[in-house]
C-alpha positions as CSV (number, residue, x, y, z in Angstrom):
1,X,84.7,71.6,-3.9
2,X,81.9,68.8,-3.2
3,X,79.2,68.9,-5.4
4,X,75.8,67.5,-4.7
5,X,73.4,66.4,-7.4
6,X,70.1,65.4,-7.6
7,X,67.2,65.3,-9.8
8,X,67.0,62.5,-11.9
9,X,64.3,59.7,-12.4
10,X,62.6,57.7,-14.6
11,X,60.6,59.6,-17.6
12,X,58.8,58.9,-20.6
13,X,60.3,60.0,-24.0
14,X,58.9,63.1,-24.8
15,X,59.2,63.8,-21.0
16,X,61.1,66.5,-18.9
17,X,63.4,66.6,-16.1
18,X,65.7,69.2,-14.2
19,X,68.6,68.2,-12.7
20,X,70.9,70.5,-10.0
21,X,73.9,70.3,-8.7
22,X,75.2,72.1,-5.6
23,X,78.7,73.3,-4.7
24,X,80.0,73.1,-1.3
25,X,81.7,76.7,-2.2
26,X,81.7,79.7,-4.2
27,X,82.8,78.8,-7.7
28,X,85.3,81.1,-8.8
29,X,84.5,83.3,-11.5
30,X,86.7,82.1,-14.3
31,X,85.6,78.3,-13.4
32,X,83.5,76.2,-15.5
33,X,80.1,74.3,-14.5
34,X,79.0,71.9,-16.5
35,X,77.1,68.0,-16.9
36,X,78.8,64.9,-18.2
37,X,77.3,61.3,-18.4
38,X,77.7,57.7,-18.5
39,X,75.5,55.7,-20.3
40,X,75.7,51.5,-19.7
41,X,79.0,50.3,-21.2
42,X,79.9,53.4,-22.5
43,X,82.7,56.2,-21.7
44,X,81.6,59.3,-20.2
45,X,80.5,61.8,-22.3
46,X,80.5,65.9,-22.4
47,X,76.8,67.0,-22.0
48,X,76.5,70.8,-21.9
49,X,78.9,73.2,-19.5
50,X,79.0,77.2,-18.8
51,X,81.1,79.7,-17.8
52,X,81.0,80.8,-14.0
53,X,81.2,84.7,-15.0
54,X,79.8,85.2,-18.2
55,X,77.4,82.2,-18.7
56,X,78.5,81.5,-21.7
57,X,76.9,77.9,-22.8
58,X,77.9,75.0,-25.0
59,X,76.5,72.0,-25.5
60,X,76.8,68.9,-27.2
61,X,75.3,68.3,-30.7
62,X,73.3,65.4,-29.5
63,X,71.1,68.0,-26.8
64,X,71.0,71.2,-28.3
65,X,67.3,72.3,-28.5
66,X,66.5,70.3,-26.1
67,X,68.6,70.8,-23.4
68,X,69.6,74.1,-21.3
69,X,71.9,74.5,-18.8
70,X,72.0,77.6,-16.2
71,X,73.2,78.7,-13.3
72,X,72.3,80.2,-9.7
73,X,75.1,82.1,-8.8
74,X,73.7,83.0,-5.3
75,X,73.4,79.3,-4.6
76,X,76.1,78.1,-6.1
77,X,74.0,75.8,-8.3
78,X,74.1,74.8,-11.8
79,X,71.0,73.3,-13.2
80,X,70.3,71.0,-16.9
81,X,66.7,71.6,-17.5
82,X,66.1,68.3,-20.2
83,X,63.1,68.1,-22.6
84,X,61.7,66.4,-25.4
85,X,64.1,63.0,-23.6
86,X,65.6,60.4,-25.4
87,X,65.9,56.8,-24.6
88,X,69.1,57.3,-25.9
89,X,69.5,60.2,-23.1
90,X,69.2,57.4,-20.2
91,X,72.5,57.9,-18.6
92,X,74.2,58.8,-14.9
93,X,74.9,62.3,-15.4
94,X,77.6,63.8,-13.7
95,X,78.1,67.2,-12.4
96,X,81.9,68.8,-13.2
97,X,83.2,72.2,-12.0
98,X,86.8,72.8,-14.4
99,X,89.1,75.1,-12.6
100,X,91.0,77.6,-14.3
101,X,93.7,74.9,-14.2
102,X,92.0,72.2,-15.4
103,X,91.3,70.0,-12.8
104,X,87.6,68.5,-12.5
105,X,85.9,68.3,-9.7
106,X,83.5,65.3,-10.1
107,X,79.6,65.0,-8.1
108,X,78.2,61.3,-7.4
109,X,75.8,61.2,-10.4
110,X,72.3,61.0,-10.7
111,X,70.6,58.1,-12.8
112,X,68.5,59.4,-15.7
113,X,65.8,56.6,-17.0
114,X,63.9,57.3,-20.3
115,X,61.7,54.9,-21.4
116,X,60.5,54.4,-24.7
């Protein structure tokens, strides 16, 4: 699976931004989709995630209100809509499909800015 993300920028705080991330092919129905990131000197981190069949969501306690995550299954695509941004959000996020066995499939990132 290659995925392909895009959608990040620079931003106020306060501000919005939607990040996507497309899979090469179909994700399998008991796969997960989900958003990680990287913020400067720090480990990657678990952002929000969903289930390919049900949608089910969870998220991290740092995003939750502000953050949803959703998915296209036609398109393959799993997209983080952001508000109300952070500084402390400015991060490369990282798109992640989990097979049913565990192994992560990782995207090239996307560079999230916030500005204070």
């Amino acid at each position: 699976v290659q995925l392909q993300a895009y959608g990040g920028g620079l931003v106020q705080a306060g501000g919005s931004l939607r990040l996507s991330c497309a899979a090469s092919t179909p994700i399998l129905s008991n796969y997960h989709m989900g958003w990680f990131r990287q913020a400067p000197g720090k480990e990657r981190e678990f952002v929000a995630a969903l289930t390919w069949r049900e949608g089910r969501t969870l998220y991290t306690d740092s995003v939750k209100g502000r953050v949803t995550i959703s998915r296209d299954n036609a398109k393959n695509t799993v997209y983080l809509q952001m508000n109300s941004l952070k500084p402390e959000d400015t991060a490369v996020y990282f798109c992640n499909v989990r097979t049913a066995m565990w192994y992560d499939y990782w995207g090239q990132g996307t560079l999230v800015t916030v500005s204070s």
